[in-house]
C-alpha positions in Angstrom: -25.9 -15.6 -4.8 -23.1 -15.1 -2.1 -20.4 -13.1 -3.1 -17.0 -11.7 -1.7 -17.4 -7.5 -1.1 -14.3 -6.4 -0.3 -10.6 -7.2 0.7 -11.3 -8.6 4.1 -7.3 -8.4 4.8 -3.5 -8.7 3.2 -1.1 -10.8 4.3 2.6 -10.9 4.1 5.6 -12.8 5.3 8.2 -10.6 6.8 11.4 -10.8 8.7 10.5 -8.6 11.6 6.6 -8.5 11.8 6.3 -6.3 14.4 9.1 -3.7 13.1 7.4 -4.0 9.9 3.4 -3.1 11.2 5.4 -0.3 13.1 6.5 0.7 9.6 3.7 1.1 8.1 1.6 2.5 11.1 4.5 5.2 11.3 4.6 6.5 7.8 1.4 5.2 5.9 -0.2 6.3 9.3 -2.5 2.7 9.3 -4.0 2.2 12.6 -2.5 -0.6 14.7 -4.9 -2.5 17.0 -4.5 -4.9 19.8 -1.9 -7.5 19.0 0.2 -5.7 16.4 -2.2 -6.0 13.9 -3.3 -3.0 11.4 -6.8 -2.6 10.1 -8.6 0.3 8.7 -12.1 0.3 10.4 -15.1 3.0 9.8 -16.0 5.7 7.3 -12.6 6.7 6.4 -11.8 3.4 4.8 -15.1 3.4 2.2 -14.2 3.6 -1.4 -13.5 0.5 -4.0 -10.8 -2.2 -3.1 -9.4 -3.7 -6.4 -8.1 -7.7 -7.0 -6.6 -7.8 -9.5 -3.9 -10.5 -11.5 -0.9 -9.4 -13.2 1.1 -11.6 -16.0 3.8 -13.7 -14.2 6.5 -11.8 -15.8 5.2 -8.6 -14.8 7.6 -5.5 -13.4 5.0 -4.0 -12.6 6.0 -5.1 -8.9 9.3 -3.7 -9.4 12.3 -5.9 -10.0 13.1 -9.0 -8.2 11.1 -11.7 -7.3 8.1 -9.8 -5.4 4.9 -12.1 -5.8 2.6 -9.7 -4.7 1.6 -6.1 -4.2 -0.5 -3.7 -1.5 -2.5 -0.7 -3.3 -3.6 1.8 -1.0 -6.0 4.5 -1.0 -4.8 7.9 -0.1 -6.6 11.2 0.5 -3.2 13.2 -0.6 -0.6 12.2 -2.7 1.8 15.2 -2.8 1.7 15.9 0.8 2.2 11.6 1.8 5.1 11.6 -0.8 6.9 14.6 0.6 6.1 13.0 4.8 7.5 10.0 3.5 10.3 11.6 2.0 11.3 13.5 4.8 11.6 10.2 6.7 14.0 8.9 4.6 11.3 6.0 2.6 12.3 4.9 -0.5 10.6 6.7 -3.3 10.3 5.8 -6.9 10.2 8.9 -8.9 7.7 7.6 -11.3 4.1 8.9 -11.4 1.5 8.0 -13.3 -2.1 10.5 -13.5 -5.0 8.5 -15.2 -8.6 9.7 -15.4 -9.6 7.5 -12.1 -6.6 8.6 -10.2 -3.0 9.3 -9.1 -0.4 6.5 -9.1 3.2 6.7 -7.1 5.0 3.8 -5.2 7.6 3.2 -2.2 9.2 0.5 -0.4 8.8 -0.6 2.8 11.2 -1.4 5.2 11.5 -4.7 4.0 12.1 -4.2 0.3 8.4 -4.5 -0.8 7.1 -2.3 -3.4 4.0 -0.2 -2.7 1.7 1.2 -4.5 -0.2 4.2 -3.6 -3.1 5.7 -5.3 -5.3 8.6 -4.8 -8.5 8.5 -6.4 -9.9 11.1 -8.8 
């Protein structure tokens, strides 16, 4: 049978898409290929991608209207959270620890909550 294997891309509207992808390239350090794009390519982007739905009522995606939500994968929590804090990015002090990993969030530059998680 034909199946999916993996999140082949996330798209999002935003107000300024370039200053946005330079956001993200300059504090989540994702690489930005030809046309403004960003795409994680090669061995450092193995591990499992998640898709997952949430109840329509959920906060989980913070407060406000947000209809969607980007997980990444990072190789360390404490020492992204304290770049990111440096830089002046938004920061929710919440942090969850489960057995499968290490859960903290941020908002862009546009508003949109983030979620970041470093697996176990």
């Amino acid at each position: 049978m034909a199946r999916v294997v993996g999140v082949g891309g996330i798209f999002l509207k935003a107000k300024d898409p370039q200053s946005l992808s330079a956001w993200y390239a300059a504090h989540l350090g994702i690489p930005t290929q030809e046309g403004g794009s960003l795409a994680f390519d090669g061995p450092d982007s193995a591990g499992i991608t998640v898709f997952a739905h949430f109840p329509e009522g959920t906060s989980y995606f913070g407060d406000g209207p947000q209809q969607s939500m980007v997980n990444f994968r990072v190789d360390d929590m404490d020492g992204l959270l304290e770049q990111l804090g440096r830089a002046g990015v938004r920061i929710d002090p919440k942090r969850e620890d489960h057995p499968y990993g290490r859960f903290a969030w941020i908002w862009d530059l546009e508003g949109n909550r983030v979620e970041l998680w470093q697996p176990s």
